[in-house]
C-alpha positions as CSV (number, residue, x, y, z in Angstrom):
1,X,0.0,0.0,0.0
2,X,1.1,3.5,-1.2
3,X,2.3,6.0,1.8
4,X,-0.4,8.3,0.2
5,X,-3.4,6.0,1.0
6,X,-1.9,4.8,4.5
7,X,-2.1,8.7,4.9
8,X,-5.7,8.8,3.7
9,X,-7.1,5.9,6.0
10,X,-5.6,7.3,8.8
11,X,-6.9,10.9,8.3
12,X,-10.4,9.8,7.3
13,X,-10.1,7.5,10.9
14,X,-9.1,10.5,12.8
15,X,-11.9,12.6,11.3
16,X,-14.3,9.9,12.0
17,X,-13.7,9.8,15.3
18,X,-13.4,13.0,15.6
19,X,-17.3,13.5,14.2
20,X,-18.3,10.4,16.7
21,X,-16.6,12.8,19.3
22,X,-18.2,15.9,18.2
23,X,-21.9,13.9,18.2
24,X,-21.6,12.6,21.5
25,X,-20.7,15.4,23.0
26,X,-23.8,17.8,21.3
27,X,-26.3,14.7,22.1
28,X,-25.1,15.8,25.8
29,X,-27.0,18.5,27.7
30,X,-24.3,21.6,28.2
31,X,-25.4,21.7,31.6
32,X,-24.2,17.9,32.4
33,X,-21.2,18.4,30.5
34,X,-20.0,21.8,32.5
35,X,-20.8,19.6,35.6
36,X,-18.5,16.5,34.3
37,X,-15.8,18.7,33.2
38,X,-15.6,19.8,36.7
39,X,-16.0,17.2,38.6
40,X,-13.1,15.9,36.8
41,X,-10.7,18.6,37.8
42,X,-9.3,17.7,41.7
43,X,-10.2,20.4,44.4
44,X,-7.1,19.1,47.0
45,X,-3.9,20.2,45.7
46,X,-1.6,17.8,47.9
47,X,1.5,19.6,46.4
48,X,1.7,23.1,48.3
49,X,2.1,24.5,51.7
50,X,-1.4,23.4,53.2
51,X,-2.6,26.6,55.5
52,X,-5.6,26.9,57.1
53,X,-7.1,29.2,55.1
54,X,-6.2,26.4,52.0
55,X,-8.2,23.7,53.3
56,X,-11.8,25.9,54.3
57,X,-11.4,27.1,50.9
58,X,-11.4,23.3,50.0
59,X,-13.8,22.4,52.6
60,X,-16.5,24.5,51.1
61,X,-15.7,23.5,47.8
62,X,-16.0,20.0,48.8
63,X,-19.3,19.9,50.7
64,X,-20.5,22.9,47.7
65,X,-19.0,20.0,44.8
66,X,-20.8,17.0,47.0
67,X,-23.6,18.2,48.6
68,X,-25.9,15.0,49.2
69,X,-22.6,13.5,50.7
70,X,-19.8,16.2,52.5
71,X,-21.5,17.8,55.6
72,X,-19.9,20.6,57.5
73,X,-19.6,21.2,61.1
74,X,-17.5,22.7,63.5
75,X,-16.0,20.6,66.6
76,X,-15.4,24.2,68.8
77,X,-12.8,26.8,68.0
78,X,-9.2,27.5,68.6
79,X,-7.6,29.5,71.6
80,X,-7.4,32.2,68.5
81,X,-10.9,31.6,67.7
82,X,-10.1,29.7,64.3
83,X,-13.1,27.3,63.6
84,X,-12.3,23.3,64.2
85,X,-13.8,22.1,60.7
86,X,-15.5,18.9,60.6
87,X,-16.5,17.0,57.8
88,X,-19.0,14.1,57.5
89,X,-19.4,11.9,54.7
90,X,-21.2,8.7,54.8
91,X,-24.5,7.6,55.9
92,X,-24.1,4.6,58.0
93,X,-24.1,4.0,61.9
94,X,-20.3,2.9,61.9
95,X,-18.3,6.2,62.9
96,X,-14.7,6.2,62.3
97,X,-13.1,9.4,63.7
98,X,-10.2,10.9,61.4
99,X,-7.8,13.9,62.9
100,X,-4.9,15.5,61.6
101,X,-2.2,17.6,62.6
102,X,-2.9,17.5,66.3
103,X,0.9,18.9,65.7
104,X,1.7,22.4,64.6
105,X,4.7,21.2,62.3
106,X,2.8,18.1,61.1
107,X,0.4,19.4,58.9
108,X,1.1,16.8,56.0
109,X,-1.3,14.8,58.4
110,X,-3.7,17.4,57.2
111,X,-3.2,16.6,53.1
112,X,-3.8,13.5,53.8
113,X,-6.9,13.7,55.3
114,X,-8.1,16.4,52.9
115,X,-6.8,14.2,50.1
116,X,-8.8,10.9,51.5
117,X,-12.2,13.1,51.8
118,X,-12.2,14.2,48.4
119,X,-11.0,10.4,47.1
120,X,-13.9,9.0,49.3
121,X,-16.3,11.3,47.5
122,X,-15.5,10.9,43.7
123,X,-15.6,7.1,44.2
124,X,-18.8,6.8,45.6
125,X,-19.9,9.3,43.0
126,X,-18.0,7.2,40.4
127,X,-19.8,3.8,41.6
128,X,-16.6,2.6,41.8
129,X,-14.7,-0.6,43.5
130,X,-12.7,0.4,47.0
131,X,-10.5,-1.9,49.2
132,X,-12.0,-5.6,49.3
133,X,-14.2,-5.4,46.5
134,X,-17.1,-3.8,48.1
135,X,-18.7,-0.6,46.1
136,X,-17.4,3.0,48.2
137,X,-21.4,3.5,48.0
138,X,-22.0,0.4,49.7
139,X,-19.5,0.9,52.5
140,X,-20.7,4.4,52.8
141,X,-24.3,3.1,53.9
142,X,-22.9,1.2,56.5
143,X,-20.2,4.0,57.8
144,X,-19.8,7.8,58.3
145,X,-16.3,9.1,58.3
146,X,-15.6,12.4,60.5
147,X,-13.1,14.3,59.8
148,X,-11.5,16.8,61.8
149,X,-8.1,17.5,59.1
150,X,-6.7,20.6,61.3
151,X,-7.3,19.9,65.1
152,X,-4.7,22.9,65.8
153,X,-4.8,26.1,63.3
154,X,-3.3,27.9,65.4
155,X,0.3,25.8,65.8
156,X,-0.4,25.1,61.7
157,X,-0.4,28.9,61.2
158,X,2.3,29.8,63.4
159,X,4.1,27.0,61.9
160,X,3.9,28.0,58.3
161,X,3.9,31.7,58.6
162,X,5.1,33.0,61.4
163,X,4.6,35.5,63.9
164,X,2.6,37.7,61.3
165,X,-0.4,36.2,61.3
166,X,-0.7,36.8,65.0
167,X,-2.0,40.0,67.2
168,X,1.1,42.1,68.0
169,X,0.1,41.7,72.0
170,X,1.2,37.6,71.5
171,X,4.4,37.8,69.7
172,X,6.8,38.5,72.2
173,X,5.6,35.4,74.7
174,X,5.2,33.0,71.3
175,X,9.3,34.1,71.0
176,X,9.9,33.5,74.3
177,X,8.1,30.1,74.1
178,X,10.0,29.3,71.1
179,X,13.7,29.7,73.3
180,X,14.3,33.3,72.0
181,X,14.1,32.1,68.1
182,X,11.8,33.8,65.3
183,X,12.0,30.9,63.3
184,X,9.0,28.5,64.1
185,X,9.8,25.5,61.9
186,X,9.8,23.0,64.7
187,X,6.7,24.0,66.6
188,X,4.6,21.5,67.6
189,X,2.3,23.2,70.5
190,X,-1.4,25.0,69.9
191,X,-0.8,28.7,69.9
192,X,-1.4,28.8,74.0
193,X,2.3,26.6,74.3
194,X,0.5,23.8,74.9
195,X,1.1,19.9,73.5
196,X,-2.4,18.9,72.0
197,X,-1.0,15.2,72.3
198,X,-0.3,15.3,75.9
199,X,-3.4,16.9,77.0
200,X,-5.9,14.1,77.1
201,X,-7.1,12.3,80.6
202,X,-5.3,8.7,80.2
203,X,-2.3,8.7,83.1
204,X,-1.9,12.0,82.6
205,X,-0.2,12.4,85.7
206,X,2.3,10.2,84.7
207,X,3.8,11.8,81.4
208,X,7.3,11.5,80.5
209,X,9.3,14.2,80.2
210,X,6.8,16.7,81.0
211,X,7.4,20.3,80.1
212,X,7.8,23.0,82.9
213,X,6.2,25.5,81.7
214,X,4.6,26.7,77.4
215,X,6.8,25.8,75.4
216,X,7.2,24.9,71.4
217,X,6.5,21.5,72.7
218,X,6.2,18.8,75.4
219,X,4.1,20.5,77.7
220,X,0.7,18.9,79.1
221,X,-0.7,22.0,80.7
222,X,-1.9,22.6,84.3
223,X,-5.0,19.6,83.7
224,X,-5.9,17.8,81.2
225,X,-7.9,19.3,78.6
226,X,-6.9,22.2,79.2
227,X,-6.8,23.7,76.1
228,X,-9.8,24.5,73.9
229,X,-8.7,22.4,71.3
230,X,-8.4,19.4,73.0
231,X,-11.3,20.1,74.9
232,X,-13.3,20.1,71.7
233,X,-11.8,17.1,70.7
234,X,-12.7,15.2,73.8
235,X,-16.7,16.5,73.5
236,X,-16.6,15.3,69.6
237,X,-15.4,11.6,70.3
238,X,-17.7,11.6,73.3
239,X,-20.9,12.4,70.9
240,X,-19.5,10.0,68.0
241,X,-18.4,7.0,69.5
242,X,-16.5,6.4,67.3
243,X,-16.2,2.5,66.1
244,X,-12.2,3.2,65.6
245,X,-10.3,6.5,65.9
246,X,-7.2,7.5,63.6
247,X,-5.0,10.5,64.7
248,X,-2.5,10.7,61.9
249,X,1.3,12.2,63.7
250,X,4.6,12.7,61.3
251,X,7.2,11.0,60.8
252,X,8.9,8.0,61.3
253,X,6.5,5.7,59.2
254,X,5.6,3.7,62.6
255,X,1.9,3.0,63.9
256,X,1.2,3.7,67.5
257,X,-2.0,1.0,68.5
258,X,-2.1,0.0,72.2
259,X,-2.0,1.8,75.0
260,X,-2.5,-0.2,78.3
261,X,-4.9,-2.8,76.0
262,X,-7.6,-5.1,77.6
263,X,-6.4,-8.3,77.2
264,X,-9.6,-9.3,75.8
265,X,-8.2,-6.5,73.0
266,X,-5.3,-7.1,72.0
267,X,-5.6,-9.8,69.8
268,X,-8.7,-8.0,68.0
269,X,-6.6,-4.4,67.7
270,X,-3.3,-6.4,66.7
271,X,-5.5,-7.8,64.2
272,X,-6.3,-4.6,62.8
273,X,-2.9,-2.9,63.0
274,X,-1.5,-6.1,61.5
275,X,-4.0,-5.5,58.5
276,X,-3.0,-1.6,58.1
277,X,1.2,-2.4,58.8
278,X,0.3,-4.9,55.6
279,X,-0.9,-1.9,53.6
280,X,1.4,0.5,54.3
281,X,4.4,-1.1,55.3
282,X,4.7,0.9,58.6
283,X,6.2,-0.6,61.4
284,X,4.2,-2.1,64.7
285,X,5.3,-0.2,67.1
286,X,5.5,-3.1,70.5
287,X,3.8,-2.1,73.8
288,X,6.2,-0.9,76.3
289,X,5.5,-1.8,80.4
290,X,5.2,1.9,81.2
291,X,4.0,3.9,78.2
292,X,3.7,7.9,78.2
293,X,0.3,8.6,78.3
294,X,-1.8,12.1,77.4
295,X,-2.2,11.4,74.2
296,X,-5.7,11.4,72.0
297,X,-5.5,7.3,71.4
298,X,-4.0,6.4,74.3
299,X,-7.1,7.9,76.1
300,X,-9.6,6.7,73.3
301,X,-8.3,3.1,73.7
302,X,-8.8,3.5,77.4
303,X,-12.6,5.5,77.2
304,X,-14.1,3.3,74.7
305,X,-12.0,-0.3,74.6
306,X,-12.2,0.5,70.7
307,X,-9.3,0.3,68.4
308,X,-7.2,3.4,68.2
309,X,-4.5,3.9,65.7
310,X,-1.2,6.6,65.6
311,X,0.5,6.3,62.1
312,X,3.5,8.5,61.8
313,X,3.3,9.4,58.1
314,X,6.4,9.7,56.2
315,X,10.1,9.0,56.7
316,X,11.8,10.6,59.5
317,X,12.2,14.7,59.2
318,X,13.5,15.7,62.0
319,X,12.2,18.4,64.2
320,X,10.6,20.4,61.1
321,X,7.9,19.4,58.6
322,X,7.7,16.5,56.3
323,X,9.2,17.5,53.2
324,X,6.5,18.0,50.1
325,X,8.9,15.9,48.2
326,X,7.6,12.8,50.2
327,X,3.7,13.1,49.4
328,X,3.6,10.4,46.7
329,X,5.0,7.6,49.0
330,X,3.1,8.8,51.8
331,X,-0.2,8.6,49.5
332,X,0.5,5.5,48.0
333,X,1.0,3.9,51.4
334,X,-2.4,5.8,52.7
335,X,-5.0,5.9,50.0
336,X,-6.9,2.8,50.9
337,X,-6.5,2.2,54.2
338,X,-9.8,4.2,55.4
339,X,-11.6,1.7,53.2
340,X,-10.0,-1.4,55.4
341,X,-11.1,0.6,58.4
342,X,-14.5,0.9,57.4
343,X,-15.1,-2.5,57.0
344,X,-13.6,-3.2,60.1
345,X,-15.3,-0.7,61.8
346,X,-18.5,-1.6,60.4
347,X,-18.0,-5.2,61.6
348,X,-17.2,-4.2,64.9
349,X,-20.7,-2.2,64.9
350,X,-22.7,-4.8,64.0
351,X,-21.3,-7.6,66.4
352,X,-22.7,-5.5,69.5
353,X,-26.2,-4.9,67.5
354,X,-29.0,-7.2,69.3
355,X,-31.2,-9.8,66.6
356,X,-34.6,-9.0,67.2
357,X,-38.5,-10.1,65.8
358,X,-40.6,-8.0,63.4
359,X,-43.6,-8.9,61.9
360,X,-44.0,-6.0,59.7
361,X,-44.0,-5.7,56.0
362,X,-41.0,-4.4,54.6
363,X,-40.6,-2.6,51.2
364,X,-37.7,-2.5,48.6
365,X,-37.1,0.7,47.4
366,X,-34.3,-0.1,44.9
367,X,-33.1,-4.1,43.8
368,X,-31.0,-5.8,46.8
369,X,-28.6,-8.3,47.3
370,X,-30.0,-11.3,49.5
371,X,-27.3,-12.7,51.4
372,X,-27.4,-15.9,53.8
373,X,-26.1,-14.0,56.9
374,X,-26.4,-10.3,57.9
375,X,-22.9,-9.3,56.4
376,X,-21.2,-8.1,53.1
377,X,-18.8,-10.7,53.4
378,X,-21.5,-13.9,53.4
379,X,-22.9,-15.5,50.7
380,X,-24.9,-13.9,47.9
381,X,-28.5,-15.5,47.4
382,X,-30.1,-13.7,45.2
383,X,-31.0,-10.0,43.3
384,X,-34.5,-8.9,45.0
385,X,-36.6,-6.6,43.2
386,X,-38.3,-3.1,44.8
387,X,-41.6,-4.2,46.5
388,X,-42.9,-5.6,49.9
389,X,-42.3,-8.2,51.9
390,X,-42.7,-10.0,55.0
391,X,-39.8,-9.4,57.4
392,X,-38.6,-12.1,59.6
393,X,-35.7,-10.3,62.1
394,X,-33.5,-7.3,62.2
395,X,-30.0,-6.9,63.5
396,X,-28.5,-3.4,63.2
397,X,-29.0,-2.6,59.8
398,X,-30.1,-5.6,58.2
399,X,-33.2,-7.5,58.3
400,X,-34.7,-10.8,57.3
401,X,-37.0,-11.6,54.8
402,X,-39.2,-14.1,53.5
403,X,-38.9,-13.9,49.2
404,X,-39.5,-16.6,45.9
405,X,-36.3,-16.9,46.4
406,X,-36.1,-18.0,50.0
407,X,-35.2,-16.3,53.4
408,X,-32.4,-13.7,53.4
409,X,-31.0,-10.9,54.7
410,X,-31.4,-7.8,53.1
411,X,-29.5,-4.4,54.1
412,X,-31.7,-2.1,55.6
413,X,-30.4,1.5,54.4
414,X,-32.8,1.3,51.5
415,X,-35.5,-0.9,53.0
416,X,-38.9,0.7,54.5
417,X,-40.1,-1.2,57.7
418,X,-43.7,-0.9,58.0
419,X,-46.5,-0.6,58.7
420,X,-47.8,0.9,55.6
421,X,-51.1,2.4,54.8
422,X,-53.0,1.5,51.3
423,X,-54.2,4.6,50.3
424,X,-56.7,2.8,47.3
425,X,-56.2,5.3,45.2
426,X,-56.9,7.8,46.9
427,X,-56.6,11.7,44.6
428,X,-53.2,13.6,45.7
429,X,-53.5,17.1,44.4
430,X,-49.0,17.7,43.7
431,X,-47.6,20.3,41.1
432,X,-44.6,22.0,40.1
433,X,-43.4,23.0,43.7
434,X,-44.0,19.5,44.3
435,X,-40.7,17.7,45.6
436,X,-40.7,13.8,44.2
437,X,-38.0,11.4,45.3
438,X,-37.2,7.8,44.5
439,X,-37.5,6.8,48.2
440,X,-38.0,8.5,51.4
441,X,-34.5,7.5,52.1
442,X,-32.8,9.8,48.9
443,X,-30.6,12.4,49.6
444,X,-32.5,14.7,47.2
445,X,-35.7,15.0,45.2
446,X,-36.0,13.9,41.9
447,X,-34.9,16.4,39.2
448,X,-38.0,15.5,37.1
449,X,-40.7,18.2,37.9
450,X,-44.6,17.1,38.2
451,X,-46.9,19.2,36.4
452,X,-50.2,20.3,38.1
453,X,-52.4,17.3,38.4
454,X,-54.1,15.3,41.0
455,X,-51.9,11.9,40.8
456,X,-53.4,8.3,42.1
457,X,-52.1,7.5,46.0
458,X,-50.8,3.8,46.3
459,X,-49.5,3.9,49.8
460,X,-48.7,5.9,53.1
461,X,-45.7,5.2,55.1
462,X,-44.7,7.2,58.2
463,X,-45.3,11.3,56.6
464,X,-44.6,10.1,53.1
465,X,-47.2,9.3,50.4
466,X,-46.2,6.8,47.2
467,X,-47.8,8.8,44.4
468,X,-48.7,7.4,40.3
469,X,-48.3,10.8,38.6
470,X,-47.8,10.9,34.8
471,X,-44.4,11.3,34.8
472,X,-43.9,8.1,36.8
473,X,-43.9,6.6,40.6
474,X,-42.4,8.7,43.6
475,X,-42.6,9.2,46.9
476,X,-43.8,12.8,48.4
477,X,-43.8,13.9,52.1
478,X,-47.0,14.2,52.9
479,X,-48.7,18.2,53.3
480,X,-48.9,19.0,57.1
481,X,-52.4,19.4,58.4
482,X,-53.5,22.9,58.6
483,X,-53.7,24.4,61.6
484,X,-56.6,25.9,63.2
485,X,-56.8,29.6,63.1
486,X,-57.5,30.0,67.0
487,X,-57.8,34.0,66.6
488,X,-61.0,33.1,64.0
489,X,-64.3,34.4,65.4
490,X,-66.7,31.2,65.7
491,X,-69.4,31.1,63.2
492,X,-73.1,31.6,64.5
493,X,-75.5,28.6,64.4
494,X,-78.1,28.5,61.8
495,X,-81.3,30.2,63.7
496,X,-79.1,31.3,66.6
497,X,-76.2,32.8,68.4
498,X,-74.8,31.1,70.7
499,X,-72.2,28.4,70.2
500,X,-72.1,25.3,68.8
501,X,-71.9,23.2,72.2
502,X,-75.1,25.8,72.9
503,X,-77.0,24.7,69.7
504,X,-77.0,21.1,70.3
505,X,-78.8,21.5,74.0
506,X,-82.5,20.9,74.1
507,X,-84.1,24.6,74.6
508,X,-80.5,26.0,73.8
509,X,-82.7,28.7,72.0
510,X,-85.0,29.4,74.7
511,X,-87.3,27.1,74.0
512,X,-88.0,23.6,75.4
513,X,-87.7,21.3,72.9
C-alpha cells in the first residue's frame, strides 16, 4: 500500500472519530457536561504548603461539589478563635473518627486527610470498586467518616507563617516560648504553648518528660484538657463513639495501637494494626511496660476499649515538617486504608447490634442483594426486586426476609419497615413545587418536575405518600395538616347565636324542645 493511501485511512479514521466525538458530546446536555468537566478537575492540591485558610477554601468547595454526601460542622474553635472544621461523609451507623495535625509542624497529616475526603467522595460518585471489592457506596451506607483534618490552626499557622499572622500583643511570649528564636519551623504546640497530644485524661499524671512551663512543645498543661482544642476534641469523640479512631502524627512511618490494651483487646486491635502495617508497610510499634500517656488514642483506647491507631506518616524529618517531596510515597502507602477501616469498623458495629423479631411488612425501594447471613462478606443468594415483603428479624442494619427466592438478609439503608397504609387510590392534588424522590430515604428530590395534576395514592408510610403521577412513581412527604386559626371568630349557628356546644342543648334557643 502506497504511503499516500496509508495517509488517507488514517486521516479519514481520525476525522471519524473525531465527528463520533463531536456527536456525542452535542447529544449531551451543556449543563451535564459543565458539571463532568468539573468534577473531573481535583479540588485538593496535595503539592503546596497546606494553610488553614487552604483547606476551608477546600472544605466548602467539597461539601459545595458534593452536597448529598460532604456535611460541615464545627467541633469548637481555637484558643485564636479559628473554627475546628469537621467533615461528615457517609450515611451509616459505623463512625470512624479521622484527625490530623494534632501537631503544629505536622500538617502533612492534614493533606492527607483532605486528600482521603475528596478520594472518598469521587468514588462513591463514580460507583466505583474500593479496598476488598465492596462498592465505596456500599460501604458508605454502613459507615460515616468524620473528619476533623486541622485539630490545631493555630500551631499550623504559626508554623507556616510566622509571627505575622498573630495580634502584636502575643508575639513577644510565642518568642519567648519558642527559646528566644523567630523561626517557628519545629513548633509542635497549639498557639497557647500547649502539646495537644499530651493533653488528654489517660495517666496524665504520669507523662514522661513533662514540660515545665509553654513551650514549642512537650508540655501537658496545668489539667488535662486544658486547652480548647483538645477540649473540643474530647466532646466530639464523646458524641460520636467512634467504632475506631485514627489521629494521623509525622514521621517515622511507625503505627502507635495500644496503650495499656484489655487483654480481651489485643488480639482484636493487633488484628487490625496487623492489617494496616500490611498496607502501608509501617512498622508495629511493640507495647512498652510503662508507656507515656496524654495522648488522643491512648485515652480513646482506654474510654471506649475500641481500636485506636497513631501512624506516623512519612520518613523521618526531623524536628521540622515533612518535606512536600515525600507526598507520593506517603499517598501511596495511605489511599486505601480508610476503606479497610471501614469494613472493620463496620463489623465491629454490627457484632454489638442485638437480633430482634418483626412482623411488619418491609418494602424495597431499589433491587437488593440477599445474602445468607447479615454481612457483606457472606454469601450472595439472590438479586430482590423493589416491592414488599414479609420481614422475619432485624439486626442493626439488616433485616430478614421471606422472598420466591427463599429467606435472606437484606440491608436495611434502603428498605422501609412498615406498617404501611393503602391509600386505594386515593386523589393527591401535587404540582410544580412539588418535591418527588425515589425513596424517602434519597438524599434529594428527583430532578423530574410534576406538572399540576391530582396523581393516584398507592400507599402511606410514616409522613410520606407513594404517588402514580404521569411522569412516573415517587414518593412525596405528605402536606402537614392545617392548623386551626384559633384567633378566628366562631361562626353563628343557623337560627341562633350562641355556640355550637349551645346549639345542640335541648331549649339552647329558649325554647324547650
Amino acid at each position: 500500500m502506497s504511503c499516500f493511501k496509508r495517509c488517507s485511512i488514517r486521516l479519514n479514521l481520525i476525522l471519524l472519530f473525531s465527528l463520533c466525538l463531536t456527536a456525542f458530546a452535542s447529544a449531551l446536555d451543556p449543563r451535564d457536561a459543565a458539571a463532568a468537566e468539573a468534577m473531573s478537575s481535583p479540588i485538593v492540591n496535595p503539592k503546596q504548603i497546606y494553610s488553614y485558610s487552604v483547606m476551608t477554601r477546600d472544605l466548602k468547595a467539597l461539601a459545595a461539589r458534593y452536597p448529598g454526601l460532604i456535611k460541615l460542622g464545627s467541633a469548637g474553635v481555637s484558643e485564636y478563635g479559628r473554627e475546628l472544621w469537621t467533615a461528615d461523609i457517609g450515611r451509616g451507623p459505623a463512625v470512624i473518627l479521622v484527625l490530623g495535625s494534632h501537631h503544629a509542624r505536622e500538617w502533612v497529616t492534614t493533606i492527607n486527610s483532605m486528600m482521603q475526603l475528596e478520594t472518598i467522595a469521587r468514588q462513591s460518585g463514580q460507583g466505583s470498586s474500593v479496598y476488598g471489592g465492596y462498592r465505596a457506596g456500599d460501604l458508605l451506607d454502613r459507615v460515616t467518616f468524620r473528619f476533623v483534618p486541622m485539630v490545631n490552626p493555630d500551631g499550623v499557622t504559626l508554623q507556616q507563617s510566622g509571627l505575622a499572622a498573630f495580634p502584636t500583643e502575643a508575639r513577644a511570649s510565642l518568642v519567648e516560648m519558642n527559646g528566644g528564636s523567630r523561626n517557628f519551623k519545629r513548633w509542635k504546640a497549639n498557639g497557647k504553648g500547649i502539646d495537644l497530644n499530651r493533653s488528654y485524661p489517660a495517666d496524665w499524671d504520669h507523662i514522661h518528660n513533662p514540660g515545665s512551663g509553654p513551650s514549642y512543645m512537650n508540655y501537658k498543661g496545668k489539667q488535662p484538657l486544658q486547652a480548647k482544642e483538645a477540649q473540643a476534641i474530647y466532646d466530639l469523640t464523646l458524641a460520636s463513639e467512634p467504632e475506631i479512631a485514627v489521629a494521623y502524627h509525622s514521621s517515622g512511618e511507625i503505627l502507635y495501637w495500644n496503650f495499656k490494651t484489655d487483654p480481651d483487646n489485643v488480639k482484636r486491635d493487633r488484628a487490625i494494626a496487623v492489617a494496616y502495617s500490611a498496607m502501608t508497610g509501617y512498622r508495629l510499634f511493640e507495647p512498652l511496660a510503662n508507656p507515656s500517656g496524654g495522648g488522643f488514642t491512648d485515652w480513646f483506647i482506654q474510654e471506649f476499649g475500641r481500636p485506636g491507631l497513631t501512624p506516623e506518616l512519612g520518613r523521618s524529618a526531623g524536628p521540622t515538617n515533612v518535606p512536600l517531596s515525600e507526598w507520593d510515597r506517603i499517598w501511596n502507602q495511605q489511599k486505601d486504608t480508610l476503606w479497610m477501616l471501614a469494613r472493620e469498623g463496620y463489623s465491629l458495629w454490627l457484632e454489638r447490634q442485638p437480633v430482634s423479631e418483626l412482623s411488619e411488612e418491609v418494602r424495597l425501594t431499589r433491587a437488593e442483594p440477599g445474602f445468607r447471613y447479615p454481612d457483606m462478606r457472606s454469601k450472595r443468594e439472590a438479586l430482590l426486586y423493589p416491592g414488599r415483603y414479609p420481614a422475619l428479624r432485624q439486626k442493626g442494619d439488616w433485616v430478614q426476609i421471606s422472598s420466591s427466592n427463599g429467606v435472606v438478609w437484606v440491608a436495611s439503608g434502603h428498605a422501609l419497615i412498615g406498617p404501611f397504609e393503602k391509600l386505594e387510590g386515593r386523589g393527591v392534588a401535587v404540582g410544580p413545587e412539588t418535591e418527588a424522590y425515589s425513596s424517602p430515604i434519597a438524599d434529594r428530590p428527583e430532578e423530574a418536575k410534576l406538572e399540576s395534576q391530582t396523581a393516584v395514592g398507592l400507599e402511606r408510610w410514616r409522613n410520606w405518600l407513594l404517588i402514580r403521577a404521569a411522569e412516573g412513581i415517587f414518593w412525596i412527604q405528605e402536606p402537614p395538616e392545617p392548623e386551626p386559626d384559633l384567633d378566628a371568630e366562631p361562626e353563628p349557628s343557623e337560627g341562633g347565636t350562641g355556640t355550637e356546644a349551645e346549639d345542640e342543648r335541648p331549649g339552647s334557643n329558649g325554647a324547650d324542645a
